[in-house]
NUSEBA-164920 format. One line per 10 residues: their letters; for each residue x, y, z of N, C-alpha, C. Coordinates in steps of 0.05 Angstrom, whole numbers, plus 5000, padded with zeros to 4 digits. Last residue first. Layout:
<gutis>
A> X Y Z X Y Z X Y Z | ...
</gutis>
This chain:
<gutis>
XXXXXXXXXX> 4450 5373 4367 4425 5387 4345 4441 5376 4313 | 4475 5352 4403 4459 5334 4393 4443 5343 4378 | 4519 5392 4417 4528 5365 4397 4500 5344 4391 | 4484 5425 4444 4501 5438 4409 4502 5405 4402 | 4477 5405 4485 4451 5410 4467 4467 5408 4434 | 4537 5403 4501 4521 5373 4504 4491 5382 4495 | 4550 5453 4511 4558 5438 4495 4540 5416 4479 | 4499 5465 4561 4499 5481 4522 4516 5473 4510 | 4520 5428 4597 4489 5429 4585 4487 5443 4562 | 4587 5412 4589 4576 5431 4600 4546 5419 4588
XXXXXXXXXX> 4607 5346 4605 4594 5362 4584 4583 5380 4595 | 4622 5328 4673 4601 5324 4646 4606 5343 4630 | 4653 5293 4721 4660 5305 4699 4634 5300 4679 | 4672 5259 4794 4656 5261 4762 4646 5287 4739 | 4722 5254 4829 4700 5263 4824 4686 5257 4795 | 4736 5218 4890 4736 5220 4867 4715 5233 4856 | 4792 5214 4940 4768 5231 4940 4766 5230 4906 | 4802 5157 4984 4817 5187 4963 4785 5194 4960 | 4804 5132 5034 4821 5126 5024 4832 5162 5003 | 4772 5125 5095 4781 5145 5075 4807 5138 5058
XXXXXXXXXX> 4754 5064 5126 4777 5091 5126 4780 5104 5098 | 4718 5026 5164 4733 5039 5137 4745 5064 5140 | 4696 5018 5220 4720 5003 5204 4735 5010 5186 | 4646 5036 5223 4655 5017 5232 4678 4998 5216 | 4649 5090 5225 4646 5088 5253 4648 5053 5247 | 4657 5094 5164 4676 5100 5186 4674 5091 5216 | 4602 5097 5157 4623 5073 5153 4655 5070 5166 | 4581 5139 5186 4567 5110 5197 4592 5084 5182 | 4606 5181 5157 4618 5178 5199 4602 5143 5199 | 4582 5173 5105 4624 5180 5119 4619 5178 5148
XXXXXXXXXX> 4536 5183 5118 4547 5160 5108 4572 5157 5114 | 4533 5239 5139 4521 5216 5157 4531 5194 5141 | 4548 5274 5103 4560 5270 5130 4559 5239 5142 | 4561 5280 5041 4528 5266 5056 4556 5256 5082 | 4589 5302 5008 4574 5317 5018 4554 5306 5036 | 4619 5258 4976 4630 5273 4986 4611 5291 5008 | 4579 5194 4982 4589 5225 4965 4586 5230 4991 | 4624 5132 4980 4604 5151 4985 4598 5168 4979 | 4645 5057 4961 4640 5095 4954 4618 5112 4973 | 4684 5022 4982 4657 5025 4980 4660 5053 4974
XXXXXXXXXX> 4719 4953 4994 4720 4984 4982 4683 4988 4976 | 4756 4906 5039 4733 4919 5019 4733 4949 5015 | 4813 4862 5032 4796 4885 5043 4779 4881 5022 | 4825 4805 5022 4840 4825 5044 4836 4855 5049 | 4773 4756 5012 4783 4788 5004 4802 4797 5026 | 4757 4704 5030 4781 4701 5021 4794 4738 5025 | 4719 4701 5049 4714 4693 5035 4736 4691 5031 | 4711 4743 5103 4714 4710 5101 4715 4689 5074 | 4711 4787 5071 4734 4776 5083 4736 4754 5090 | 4646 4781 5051 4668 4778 5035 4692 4774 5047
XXXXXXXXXX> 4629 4779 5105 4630 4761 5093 4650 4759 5067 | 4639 4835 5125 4653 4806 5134 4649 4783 5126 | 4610 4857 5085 4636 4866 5083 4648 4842 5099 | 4555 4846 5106 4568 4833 5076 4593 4837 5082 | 4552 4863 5157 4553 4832 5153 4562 4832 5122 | 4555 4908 5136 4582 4904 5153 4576 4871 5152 | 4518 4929 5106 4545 4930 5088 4563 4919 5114 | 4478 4913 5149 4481 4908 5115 4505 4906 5107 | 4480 4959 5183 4487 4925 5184 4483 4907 5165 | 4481 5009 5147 4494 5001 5166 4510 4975 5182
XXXXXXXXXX> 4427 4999 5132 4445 5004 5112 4471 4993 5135 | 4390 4997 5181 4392 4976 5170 4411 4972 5151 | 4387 5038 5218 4420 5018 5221 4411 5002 5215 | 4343 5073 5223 4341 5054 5240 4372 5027 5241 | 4344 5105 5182 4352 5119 5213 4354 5096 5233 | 4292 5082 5140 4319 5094 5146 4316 5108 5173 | 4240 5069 5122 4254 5050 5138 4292 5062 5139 | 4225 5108 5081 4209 5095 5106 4218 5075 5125 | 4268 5103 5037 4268 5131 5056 4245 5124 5088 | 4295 5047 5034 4282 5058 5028 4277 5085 5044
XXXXXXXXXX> 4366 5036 5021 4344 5038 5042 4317 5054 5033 | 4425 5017 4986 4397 5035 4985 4378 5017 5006 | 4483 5008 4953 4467 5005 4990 4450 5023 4987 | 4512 4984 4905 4507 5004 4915 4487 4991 4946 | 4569 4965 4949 4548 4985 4928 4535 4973 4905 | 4638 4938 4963 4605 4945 4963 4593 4962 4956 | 4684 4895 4945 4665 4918 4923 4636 4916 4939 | 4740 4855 4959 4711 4867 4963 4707 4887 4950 | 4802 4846 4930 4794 4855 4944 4759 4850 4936 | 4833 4821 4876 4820 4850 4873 4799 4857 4902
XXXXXXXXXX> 4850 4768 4904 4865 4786 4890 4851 4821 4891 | 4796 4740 4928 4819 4750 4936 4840 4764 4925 | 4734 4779 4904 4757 4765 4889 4782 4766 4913 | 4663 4813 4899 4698 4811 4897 4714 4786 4899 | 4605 4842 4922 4630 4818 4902 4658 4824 4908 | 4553 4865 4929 4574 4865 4938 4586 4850 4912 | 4495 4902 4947 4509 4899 4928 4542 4885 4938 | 4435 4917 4993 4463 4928 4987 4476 4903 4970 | 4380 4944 5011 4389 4930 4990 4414 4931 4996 | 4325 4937 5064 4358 4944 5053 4361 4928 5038
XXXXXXXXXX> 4283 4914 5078 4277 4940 5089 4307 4954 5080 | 4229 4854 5072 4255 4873 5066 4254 4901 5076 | 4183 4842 5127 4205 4837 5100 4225 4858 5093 | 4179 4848 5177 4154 4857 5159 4160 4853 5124 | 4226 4823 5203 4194 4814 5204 4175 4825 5185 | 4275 4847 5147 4265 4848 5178 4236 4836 5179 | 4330 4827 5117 4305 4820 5125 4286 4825 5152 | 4368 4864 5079 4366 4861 5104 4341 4854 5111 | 4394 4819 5016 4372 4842 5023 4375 4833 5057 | 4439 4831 4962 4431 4817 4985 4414 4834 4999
XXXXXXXXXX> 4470 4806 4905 4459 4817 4912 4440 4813 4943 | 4508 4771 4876 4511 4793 4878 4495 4817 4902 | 4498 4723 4836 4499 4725 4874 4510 4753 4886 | 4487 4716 4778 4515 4719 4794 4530 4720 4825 | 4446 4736 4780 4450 4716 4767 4475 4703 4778 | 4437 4785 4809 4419 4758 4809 4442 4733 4807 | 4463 4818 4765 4474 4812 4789 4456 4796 4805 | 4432 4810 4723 4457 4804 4720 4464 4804 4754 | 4381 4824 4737 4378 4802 4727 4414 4794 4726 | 4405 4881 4753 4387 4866 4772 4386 4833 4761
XXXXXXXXXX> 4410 4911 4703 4429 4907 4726 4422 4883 4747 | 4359 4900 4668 4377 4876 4661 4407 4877 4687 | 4330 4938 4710 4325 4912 4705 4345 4886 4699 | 4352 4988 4702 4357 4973 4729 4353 4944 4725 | 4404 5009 4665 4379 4992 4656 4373 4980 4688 | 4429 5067 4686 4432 5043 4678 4417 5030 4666 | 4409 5121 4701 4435 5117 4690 4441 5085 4678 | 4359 5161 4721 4371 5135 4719 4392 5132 4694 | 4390 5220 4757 4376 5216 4740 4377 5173 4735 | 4411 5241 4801 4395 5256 4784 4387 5243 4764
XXXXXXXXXX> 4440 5206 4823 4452 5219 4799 4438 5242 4792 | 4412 5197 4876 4447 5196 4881 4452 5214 4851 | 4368 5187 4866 4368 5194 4882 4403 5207 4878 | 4362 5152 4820 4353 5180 4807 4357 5196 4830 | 4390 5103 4842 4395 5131 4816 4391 5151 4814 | 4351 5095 4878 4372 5099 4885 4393 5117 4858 | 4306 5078 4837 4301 5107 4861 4332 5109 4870 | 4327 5032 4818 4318 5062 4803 4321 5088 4820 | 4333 4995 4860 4356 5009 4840 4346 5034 4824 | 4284 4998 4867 4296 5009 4888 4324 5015 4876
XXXXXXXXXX> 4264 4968 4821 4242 4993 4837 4272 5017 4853 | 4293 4927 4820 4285 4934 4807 4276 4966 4819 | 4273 4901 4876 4306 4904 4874 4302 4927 4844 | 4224 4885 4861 4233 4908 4888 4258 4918 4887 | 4232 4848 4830 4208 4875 4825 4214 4904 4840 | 4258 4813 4853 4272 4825 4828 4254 4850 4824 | 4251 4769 4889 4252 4795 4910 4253 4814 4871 | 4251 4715 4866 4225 4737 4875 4238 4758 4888 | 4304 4709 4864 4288 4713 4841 4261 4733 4851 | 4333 4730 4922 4327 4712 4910 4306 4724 4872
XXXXXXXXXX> 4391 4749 4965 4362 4765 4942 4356 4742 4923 | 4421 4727 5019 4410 4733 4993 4389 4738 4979 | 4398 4763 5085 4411 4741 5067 4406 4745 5039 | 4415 4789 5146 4422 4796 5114 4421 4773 5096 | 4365 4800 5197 4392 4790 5190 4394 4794 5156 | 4326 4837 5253 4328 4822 5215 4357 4806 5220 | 4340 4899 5292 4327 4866 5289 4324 4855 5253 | 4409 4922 5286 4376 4926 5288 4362 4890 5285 | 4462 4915 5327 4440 4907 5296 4413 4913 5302 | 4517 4947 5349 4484 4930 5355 4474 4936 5332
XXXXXXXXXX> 4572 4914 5333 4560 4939 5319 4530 4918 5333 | 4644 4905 5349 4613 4897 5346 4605 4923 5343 | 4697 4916 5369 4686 4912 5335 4668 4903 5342 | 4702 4926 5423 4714 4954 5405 4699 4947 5374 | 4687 4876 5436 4672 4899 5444 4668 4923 5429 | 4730 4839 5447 4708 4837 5438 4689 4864 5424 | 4741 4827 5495 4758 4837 5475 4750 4847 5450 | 4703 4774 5515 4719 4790 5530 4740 4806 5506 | 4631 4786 5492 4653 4765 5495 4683 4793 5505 | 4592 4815 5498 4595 4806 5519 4618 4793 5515
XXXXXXXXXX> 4573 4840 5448 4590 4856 5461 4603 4841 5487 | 4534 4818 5402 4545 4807 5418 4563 4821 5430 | 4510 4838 5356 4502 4855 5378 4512 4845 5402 | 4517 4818 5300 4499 4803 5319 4490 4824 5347 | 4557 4834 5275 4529 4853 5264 4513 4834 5290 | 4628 4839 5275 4602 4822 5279 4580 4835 5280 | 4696 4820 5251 4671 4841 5257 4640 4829 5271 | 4751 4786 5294 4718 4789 5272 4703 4812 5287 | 4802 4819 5294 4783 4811 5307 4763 4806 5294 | 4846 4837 5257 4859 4817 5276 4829 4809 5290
XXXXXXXXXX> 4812 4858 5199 4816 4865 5221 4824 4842 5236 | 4822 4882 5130 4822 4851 5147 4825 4860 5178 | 4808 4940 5118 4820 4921 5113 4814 4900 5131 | 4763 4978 5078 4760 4965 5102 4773 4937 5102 | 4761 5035 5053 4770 5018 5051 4766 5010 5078 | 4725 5087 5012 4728 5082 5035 4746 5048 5029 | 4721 5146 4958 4725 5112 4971 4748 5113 4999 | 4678 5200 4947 4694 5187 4969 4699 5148 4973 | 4656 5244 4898 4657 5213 4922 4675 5212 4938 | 4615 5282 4862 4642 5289 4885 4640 5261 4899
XXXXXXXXXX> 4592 5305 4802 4589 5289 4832 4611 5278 4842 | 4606 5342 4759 4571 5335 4775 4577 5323 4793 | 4655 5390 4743 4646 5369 4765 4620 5364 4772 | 4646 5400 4669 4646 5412 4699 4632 5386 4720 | 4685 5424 4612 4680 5399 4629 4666 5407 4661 | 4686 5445 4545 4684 5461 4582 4666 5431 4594 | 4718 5439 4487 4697 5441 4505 4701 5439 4540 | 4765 5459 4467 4752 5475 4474 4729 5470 4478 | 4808 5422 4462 4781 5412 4444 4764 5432 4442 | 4855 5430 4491 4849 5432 4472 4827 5423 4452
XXXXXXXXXX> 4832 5453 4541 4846 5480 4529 4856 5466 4495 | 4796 5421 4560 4786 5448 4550 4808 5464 4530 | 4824 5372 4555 4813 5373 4540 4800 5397 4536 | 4855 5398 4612 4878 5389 4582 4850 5387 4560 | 4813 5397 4656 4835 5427 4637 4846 5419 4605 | 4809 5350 4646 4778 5363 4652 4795 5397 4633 | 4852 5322 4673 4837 5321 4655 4813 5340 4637 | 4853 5351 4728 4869 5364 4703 4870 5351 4671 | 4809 5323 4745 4813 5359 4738 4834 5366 4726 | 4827 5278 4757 4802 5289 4731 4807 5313 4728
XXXXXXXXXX> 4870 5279 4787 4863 5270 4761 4846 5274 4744 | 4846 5299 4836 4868 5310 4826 4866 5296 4789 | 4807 5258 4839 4806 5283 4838 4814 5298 4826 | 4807 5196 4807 4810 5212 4833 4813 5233 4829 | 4751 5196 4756 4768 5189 4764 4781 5205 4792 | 4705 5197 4699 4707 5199 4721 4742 5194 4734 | 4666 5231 4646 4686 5221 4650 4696 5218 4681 | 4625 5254 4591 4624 5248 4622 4653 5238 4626 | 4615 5248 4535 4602 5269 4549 4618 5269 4576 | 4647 5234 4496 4662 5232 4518 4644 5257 4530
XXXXXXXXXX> 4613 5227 4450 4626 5196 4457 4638 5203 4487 | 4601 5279 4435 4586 5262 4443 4595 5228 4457 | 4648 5309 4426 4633 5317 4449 4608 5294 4453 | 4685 5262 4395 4685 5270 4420 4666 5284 4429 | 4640 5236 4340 4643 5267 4353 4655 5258 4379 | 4647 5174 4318 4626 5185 4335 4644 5217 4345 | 4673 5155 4283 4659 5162 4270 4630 5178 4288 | 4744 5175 4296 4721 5165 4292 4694 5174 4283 | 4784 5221 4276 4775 5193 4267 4762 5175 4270 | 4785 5248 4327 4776 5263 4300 4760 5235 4269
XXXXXXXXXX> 4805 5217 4374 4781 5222 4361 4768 5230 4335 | 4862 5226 4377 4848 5205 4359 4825 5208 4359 | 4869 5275 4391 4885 5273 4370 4877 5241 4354 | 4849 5268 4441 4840 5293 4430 4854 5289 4401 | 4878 5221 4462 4848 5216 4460 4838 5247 4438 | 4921 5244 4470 4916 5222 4458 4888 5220 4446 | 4910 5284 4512 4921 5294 4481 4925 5268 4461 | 4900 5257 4564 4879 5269 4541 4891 5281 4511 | 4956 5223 4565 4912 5216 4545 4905 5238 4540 | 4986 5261 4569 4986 5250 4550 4958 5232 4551
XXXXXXXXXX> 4962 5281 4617 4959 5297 4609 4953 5286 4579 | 4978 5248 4658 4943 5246 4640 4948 5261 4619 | 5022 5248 4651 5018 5231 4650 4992 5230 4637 | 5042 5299 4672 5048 5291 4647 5025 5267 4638 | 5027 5293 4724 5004 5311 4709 5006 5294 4689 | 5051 5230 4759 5059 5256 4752 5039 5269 4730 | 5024 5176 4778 5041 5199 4794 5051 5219 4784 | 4955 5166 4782 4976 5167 4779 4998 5184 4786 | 4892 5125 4781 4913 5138 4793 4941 5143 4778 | 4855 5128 4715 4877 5111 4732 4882 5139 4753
XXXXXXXXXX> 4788 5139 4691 4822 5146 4696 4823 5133 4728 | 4735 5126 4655 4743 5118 4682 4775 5125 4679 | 4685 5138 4615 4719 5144 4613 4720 5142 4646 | 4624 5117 4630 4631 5143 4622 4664 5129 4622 | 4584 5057 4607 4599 5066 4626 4623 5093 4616 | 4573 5036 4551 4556 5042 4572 4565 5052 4597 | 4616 5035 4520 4590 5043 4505 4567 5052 4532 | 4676 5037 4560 4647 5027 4542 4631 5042 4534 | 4742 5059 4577 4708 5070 4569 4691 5042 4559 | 4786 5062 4620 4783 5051 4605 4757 5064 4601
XXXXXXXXXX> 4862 5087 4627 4841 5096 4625 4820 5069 4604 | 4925 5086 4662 4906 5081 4643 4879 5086 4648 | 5000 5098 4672 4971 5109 4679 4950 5080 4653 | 5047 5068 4673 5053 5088 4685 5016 5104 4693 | 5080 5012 4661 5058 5023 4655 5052 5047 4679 | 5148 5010 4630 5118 5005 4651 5102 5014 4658 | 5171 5026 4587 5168 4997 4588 5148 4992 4617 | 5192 5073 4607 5212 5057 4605 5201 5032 4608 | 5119 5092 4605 5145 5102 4609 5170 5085 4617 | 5061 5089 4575 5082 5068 4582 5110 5091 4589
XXXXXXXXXX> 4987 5075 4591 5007 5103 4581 5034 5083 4597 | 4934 5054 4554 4945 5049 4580 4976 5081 4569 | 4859 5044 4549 4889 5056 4544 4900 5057 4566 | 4803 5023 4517 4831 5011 4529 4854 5019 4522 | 4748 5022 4496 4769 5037 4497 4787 5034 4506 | 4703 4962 4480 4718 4981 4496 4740 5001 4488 | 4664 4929 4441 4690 4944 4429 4692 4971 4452 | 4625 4900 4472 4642 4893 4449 4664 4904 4438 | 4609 4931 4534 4604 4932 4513 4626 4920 4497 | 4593 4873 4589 4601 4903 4575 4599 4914 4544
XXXXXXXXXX> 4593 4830 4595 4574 4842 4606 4572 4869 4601 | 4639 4789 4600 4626 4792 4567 4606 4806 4577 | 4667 4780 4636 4646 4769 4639 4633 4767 4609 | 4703 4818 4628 4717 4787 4625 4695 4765 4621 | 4679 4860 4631 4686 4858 4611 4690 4826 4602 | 4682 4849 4694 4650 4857 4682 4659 4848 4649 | 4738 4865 4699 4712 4841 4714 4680 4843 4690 | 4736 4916 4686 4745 4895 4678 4733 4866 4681 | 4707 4935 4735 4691 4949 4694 4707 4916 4683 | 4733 4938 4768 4704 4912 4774 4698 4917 4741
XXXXXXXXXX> 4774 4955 4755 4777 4933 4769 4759 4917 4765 | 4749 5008 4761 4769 5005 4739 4765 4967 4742 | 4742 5006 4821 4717 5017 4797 4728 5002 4773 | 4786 5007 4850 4771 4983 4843 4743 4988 4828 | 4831 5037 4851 4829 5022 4824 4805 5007 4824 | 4843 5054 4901 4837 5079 4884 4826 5058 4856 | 4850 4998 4922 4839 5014 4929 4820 5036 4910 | 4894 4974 4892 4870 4971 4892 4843 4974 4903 | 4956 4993 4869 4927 5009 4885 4903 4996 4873 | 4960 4948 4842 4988 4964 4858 4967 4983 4870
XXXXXXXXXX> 4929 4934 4804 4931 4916 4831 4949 4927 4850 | 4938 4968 4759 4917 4971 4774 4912 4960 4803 | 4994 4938 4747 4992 4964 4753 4965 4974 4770 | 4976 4884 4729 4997 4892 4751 5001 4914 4769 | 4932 4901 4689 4928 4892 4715 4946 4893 4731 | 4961 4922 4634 4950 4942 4661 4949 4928 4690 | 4982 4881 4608 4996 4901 4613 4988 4919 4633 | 4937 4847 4611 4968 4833 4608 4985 4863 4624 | 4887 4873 4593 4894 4860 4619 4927 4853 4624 | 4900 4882 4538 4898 4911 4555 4907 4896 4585
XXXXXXXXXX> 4909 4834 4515 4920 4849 4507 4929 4876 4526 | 4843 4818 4531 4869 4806 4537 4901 4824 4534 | 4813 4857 4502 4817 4862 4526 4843 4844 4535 | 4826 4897 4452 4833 4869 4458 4835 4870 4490 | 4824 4955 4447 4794 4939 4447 4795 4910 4451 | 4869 5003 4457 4862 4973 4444 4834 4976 4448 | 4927 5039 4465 4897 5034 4455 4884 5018 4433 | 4988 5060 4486 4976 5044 4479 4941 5041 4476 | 5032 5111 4487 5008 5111 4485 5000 5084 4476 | 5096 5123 4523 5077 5106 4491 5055 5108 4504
XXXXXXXXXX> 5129 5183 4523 5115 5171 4537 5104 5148 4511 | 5160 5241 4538 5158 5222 4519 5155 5199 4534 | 5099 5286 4548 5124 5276 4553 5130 5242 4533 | 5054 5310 4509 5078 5329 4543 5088 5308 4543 | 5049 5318 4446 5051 5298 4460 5065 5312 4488 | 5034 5395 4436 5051 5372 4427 5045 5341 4450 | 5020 5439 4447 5003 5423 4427 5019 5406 4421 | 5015 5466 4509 5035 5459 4494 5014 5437 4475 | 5024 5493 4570 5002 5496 4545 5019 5491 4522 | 5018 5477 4632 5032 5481 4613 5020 5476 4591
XXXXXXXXXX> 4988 5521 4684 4987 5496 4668 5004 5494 4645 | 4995 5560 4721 5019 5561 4699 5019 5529 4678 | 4962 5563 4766 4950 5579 4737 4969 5577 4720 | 4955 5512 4806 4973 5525 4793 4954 5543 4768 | 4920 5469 4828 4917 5499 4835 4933 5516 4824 | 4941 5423 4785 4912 5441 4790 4918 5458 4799 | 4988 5419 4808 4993 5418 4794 4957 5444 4784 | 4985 5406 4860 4998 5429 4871 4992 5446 4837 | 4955 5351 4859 4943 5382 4858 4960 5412 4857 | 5001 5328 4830 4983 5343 4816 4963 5355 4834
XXXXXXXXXX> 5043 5318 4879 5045 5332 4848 5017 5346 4833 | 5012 5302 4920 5015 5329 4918 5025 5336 4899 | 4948 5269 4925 4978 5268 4911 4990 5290 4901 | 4916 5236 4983 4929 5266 4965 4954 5260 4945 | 4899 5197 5009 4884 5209 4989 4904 5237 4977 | 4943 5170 5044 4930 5167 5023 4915 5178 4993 | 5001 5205 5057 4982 5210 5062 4959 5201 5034 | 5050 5156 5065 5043 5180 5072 5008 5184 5071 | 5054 5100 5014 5056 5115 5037 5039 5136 5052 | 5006 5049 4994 5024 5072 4992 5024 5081 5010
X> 5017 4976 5000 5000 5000 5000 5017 5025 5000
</gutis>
């Protein structure tokens, strides 16, 4: 894991707050640009690199996953950026998922995508302002993403939604959602549970899981963003999905997976608004999260936004820790009219 201070990487913000961005129409450093659509091809060379923070990586991580699955789109974007032969950043897209960016350690770095990406687009057959409405990644990263394609595409990128990944490594004590505090040592990792327990989402629950993936979209994006349905029939299918059962029935959704190599993945976690306040989200994501560590994972990762207090202190209060801070990137609204008239 990396040193010092997780979430910050003081090259590039020092790099952002700077007004002396360097403005140059040439490739910034000498660097290879690789871009494929062979995912084998892309996996060989990036995964080493992505698994070196799999923390900041596990969006990137699960897109892959997803790809390997065949659950994605047919002809991905897959770029990676090479300096003396090792892979130094990457970036992947689908048809259905916005431009996801790598962590990395110096501006140059993004810089060269986006001047990659601004110098190969012209040749497709879809308009950059339409193919790259959106784009996400850690902070410091997008934003100077966000600069390099204004100053050369001259369209204007602006932050819609601010996150936060959390991490929750292997603890020397089991976690526990039971409410058991009595055993001797015990004490510091229990969490009292509300009454229910968490078990899997079966075929019949799909109407509700359905319903509630929606409202959780349109709650968190502004808007729905996925297919909830075929999301729901895929992560079904796969065991993905798990509901907090209380006497009157369900009352929490929350989402998991992962892999001993690539760590736990929880989200999304939606409560309905009539059954919140009560620490059903809460003991949800902590019985899943110890179940994935019993599974094999040497941690889990989960997102929150940046601005919702109460999510950051309730996952925090049991276990996770602030890792980095990521934001999301759209098409100004009068670009993004112009390119669809």
């Amino acid at each position: 894991m990396p040193t010092g201070n997780p979430h910050r990487n003081t090259d590039l913000y020092r790099l952002h707050r700077s007004s002396t961005f360097p403005r140059r129409q040439r490739p910034p450093c000498p660097v290879n640009i690789h871009q494929t659509t062979n995912l084998s091809h892309f996996t060989q060379r990036a995964l080493p690199f992505l698994r070196q923070r799999p923390a900041e990586h596990h969006l990137l991580l699960a897109l892959l996953e997803s790809l390997a699955h065949d659950e994605e789109s047919q002809s991905p974007i897959l770029i990676t950026v090479e300096n003396d032969g090792a892979v130094v950043a990457a970036a992947l897209q689908t048809t259905t998922r916005p431009l996801l960016l790598s962590r990395t350690t110096k501006p140059a770095y993004v810089e060269a995508i986006a001047h990659h990406i601004k110098s190969r687009w012209p040749s497709r057959a879809v308009p950059l302002r339409r193919s790259l409405s959106k784009f996400g990644g850690p902070k410091a990263e997008a934003a100077l993403f966000a600069q390099a394609l204004r100053r050369w595409t001259r369209l204007r990128y602006e932050p819609t939604l601010a996150m936060r990944i959390h991490q929750l490594c292997e603890a020397p004590k089991r976690l526990s959602c039971e409410g058991d505090s009595s055993r001797e040592g015990d004490s510091s990792r229990s969490y009292p549970a509300p009454e229910g327990k968490l078990r899997p989402a079966e075929t019949g629950d799909r109407d509700r899981i359905v319903d509630w993936c929606r409202a959780f979209e349109q709650e968190t994006f502004g808007q729905v963003r996925t297919d909830p349905g075929l999301w729901t029939d895929r992560s079904l299918l796969q065991g993905q999905l798990y509901l907090w059962e209380h006497v009157d029935g369900p009352v929490c959704l929350v989402a998991g997976s992962g892999s001993p190599l690539d760590g736990g993945r929880i989200g999304p976690v939606y409560t309905p608004p009539q059954h919140r306040r009560r620490g059903y989200a809460t003991a949800a994501t902590l019985a899943l999260s110890q179940h994935l560590l019993d599974s094999g994972c040497t941690a889990c990762y989960l997102f929150t936004e940046l601005n919702n207090s109460t999510s950051n202190h309730i996952y925090q209060s049991i276990g996770y820790n602030l890792v980095c801070d990521w934001d999301e990137y759209e098409l100004r609204h009068s670009f993004l009219e112009a390119a669809r008239n």
